[in-house]
C-alpha positions as CSV (number, residue, x, y, z in Angstrom):
1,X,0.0,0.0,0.0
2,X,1.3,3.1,-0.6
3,X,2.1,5.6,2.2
4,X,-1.3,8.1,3.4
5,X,-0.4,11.7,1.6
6,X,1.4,14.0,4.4
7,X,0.2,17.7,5.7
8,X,1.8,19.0,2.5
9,X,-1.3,17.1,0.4
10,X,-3.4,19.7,2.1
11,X,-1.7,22.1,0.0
12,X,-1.7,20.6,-3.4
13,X,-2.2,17.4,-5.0
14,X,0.3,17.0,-6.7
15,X,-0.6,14.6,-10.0
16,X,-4.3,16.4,-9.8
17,X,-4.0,19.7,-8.7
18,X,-6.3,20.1,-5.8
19,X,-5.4,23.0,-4.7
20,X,-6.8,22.9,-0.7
21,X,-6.1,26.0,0.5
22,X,-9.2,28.0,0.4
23,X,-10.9,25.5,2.5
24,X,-8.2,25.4,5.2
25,X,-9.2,29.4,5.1
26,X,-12.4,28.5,6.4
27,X,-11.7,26.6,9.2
28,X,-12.0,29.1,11.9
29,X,-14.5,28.5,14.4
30,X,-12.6,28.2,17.9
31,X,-12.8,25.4,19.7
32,X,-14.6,26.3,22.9
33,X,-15.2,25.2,26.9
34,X,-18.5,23.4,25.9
35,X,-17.3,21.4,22.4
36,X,-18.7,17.8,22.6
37,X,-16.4,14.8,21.5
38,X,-18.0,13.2,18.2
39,X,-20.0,10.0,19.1
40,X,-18.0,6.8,18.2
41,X,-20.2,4.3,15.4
42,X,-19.2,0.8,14.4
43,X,-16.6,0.5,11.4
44,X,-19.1,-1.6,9.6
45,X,-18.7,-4.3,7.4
46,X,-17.5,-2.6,4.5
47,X,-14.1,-1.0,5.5
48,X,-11.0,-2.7,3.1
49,X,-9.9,-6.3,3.3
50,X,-6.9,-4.9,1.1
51,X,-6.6,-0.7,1.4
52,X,-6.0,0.4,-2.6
53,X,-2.9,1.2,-3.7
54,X,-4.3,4.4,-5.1
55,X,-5.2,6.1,-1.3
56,X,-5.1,9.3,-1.6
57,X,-7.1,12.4,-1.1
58,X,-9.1,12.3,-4.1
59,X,-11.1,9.6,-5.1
60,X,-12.6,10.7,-7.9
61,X,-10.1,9.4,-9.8
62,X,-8.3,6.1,-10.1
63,X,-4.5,6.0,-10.9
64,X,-4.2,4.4,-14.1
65,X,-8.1,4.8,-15.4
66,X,-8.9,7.8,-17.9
67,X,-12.7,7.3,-16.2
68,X,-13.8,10.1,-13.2
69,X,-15.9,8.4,-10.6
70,X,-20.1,9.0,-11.7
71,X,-21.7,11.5,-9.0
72,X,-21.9,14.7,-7.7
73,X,-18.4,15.9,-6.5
74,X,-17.9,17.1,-3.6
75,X,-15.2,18.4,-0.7
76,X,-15.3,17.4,2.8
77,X,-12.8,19.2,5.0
78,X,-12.4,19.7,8.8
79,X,-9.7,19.3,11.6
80,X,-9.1,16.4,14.1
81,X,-9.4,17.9,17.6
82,X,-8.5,16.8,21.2
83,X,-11.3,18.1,23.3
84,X,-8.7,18.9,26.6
85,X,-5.4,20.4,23.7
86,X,-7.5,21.5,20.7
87,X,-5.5,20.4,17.2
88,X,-3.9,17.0,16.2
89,X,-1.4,17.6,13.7
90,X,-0.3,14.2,12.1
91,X,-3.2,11.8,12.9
92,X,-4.0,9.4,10.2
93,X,-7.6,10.3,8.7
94,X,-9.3,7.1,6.5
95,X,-12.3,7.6,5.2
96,X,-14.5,4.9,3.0
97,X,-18.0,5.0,1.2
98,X,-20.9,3.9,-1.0
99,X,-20.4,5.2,-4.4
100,X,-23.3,6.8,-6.2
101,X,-25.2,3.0,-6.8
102,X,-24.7,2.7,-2.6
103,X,-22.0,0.0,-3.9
104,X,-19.0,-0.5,-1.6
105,X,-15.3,-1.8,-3.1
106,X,-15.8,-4.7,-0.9
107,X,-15.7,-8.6,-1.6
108,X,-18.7,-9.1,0.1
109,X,-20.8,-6.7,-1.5
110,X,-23.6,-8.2,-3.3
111,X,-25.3,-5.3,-4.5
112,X,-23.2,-5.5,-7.8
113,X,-20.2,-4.2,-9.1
114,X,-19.0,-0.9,-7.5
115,X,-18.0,2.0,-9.6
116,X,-14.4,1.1,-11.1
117,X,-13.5,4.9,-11.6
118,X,-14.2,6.0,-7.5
119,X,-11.6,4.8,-5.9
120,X,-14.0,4.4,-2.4
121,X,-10.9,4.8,0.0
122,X,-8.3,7.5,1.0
123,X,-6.1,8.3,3.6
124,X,-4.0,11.3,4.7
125,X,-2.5,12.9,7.6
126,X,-3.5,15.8,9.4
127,X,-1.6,19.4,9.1
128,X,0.0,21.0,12.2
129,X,-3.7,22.6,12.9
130,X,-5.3,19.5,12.3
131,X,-6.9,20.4,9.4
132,X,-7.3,17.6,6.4
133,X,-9.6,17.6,2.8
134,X,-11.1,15.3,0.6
135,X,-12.5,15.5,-2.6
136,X,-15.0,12.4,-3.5
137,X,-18.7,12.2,-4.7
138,X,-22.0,12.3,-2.4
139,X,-22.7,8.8,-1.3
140,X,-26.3,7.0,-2.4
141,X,-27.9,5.2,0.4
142,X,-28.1,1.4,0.6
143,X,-30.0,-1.5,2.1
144,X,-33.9,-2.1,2.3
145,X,-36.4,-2.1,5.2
146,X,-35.5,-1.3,8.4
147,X,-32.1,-1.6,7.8
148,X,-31.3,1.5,4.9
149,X,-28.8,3.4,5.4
150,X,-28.9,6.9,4.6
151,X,-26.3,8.3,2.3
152,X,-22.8,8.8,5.3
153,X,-19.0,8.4,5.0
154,X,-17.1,6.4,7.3
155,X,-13.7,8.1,9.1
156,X,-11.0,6.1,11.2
157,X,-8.7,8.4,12.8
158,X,-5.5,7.4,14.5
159,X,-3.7,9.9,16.6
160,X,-0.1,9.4,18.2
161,X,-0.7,8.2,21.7
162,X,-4.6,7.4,21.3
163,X,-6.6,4.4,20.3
164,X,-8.3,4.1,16.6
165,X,-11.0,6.2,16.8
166,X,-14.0,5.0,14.4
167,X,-17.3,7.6,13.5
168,X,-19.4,7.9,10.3
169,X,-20.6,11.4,9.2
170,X,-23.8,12.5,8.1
171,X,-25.1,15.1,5.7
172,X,-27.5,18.3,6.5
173,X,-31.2,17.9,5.6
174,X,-31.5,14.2,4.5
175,X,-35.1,12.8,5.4
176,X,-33.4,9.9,5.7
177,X,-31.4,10.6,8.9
178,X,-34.0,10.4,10.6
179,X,-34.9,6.7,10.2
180,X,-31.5,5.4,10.1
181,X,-31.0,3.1,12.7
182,X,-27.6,4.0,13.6
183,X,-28.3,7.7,13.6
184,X,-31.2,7.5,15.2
185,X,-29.4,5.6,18.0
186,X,-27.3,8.1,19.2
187,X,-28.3,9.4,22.1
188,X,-29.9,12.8,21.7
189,X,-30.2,15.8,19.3
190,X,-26.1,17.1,20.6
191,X,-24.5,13.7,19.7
192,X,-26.6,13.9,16.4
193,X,-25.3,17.1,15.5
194,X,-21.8,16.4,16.2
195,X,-21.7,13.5,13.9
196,X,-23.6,15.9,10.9
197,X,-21.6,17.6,8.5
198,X,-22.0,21.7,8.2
199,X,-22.8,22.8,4.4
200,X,-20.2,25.7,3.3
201,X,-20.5,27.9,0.1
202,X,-18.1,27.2,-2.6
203,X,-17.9,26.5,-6.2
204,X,-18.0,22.6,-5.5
205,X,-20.4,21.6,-2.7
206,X,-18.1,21.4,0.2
207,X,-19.0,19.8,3.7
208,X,-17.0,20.8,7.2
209,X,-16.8,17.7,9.5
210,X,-15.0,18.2,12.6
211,X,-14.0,15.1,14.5
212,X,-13.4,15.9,18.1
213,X,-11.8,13.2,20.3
214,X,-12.0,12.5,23.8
């Protein structure tokens, strides 16, 4: 596998050009007394038996593949946080997802084939603020009945010092949250909003997700 992009990804990707900057800009709201540590969630069945060898910040595109992933593109951005010491440079961020079918690159998916141009996986560490970026597409939901899942992104975060911390974030206004059945779970409206993503105005649509560690 190759090694999760460093701090200087958040700059600029270098075979894409991604240029991250602007987002980092917006990362400004202070971390205050009464900030609430994001809710752990399970990792789920889905996260890689074998992590891609392409696993980096954007996965819209696959290294090698002329394709670009199907979906609405967007940015998701944020900082990893110690509640007590306030930024973690140098944590490991993962995240992994439903493409836009709500297909997983997993072996035991049997929805069907996922998309072969999203590359469903990335990884990079945090800047000295904490800050890191992704670019991917919005997720579909998945599953029937009482068991759909409404359209999230899995993180793992992994911080010097800490155990892996696992959480899945949510997007703003999606009926759907509402009857997911691990959303719904957490315990009460705070832990619900600290596991939803904030909407922010840019060209792409770009989502702030702050994970805040114990």
């Amino acid at each position: 596998m190759a090694p999760a992009p460093t701090a200087a990804s958040l700059v600029s990707l270098s075979r894409r050009g991604l240029v991250a900057a602007p987002a980092l800009m917006l990362l400004v709201r202070p971390l205050g007394a009464t900030v609430i540590a994001t809710p752990p969630q399970m990792v789920g069945p889905y996260y890689p038996v074998a992590k891609p060898t392409d696993s980096d910040i954007d996965l819209t595109e696959v290294k090698g593949r002329s394709g670009r992933a199907t979906g609405e593109i967007i940015e998701v951005h944020g900082r990893v946080l110690s509640a007590r010491s306030g930024p973690l440079g140098g944590a490991l961020v993962e995240i992994w997802q439903a493409d836009h079918q709500g297909r997983y690159h997993h072996p035991d998916e049997n929805a069907g084939p996922a998309d072969p141009n999203f590359q469903g996986f990335g990884a990079v560490r945090t800047a000295a603020g904490g800050e890191y970026l992704f670019r991917t597409i919005m997720p579909r939901f998945y599953g029937s009945g009482r068991f759909q899942r409404t359209p999230h992104i899995h993180f793992r975060v992994v911080a010097e010092g800490r155990p892996e911390f696992v959480t899945q974030m949510y997007f703003p206004g999606v009926a759907m949250n509402a009857r997911d059945f691990l959303f719904s779970r957490l315990g009460g409206d705070a832990a619900r909003d600290a596991v939803t993503a904030r909407r922010e105005p840019a060209d792409l649509p770009r989502f702030r997700f702050e994970v805040v560690l114990a």
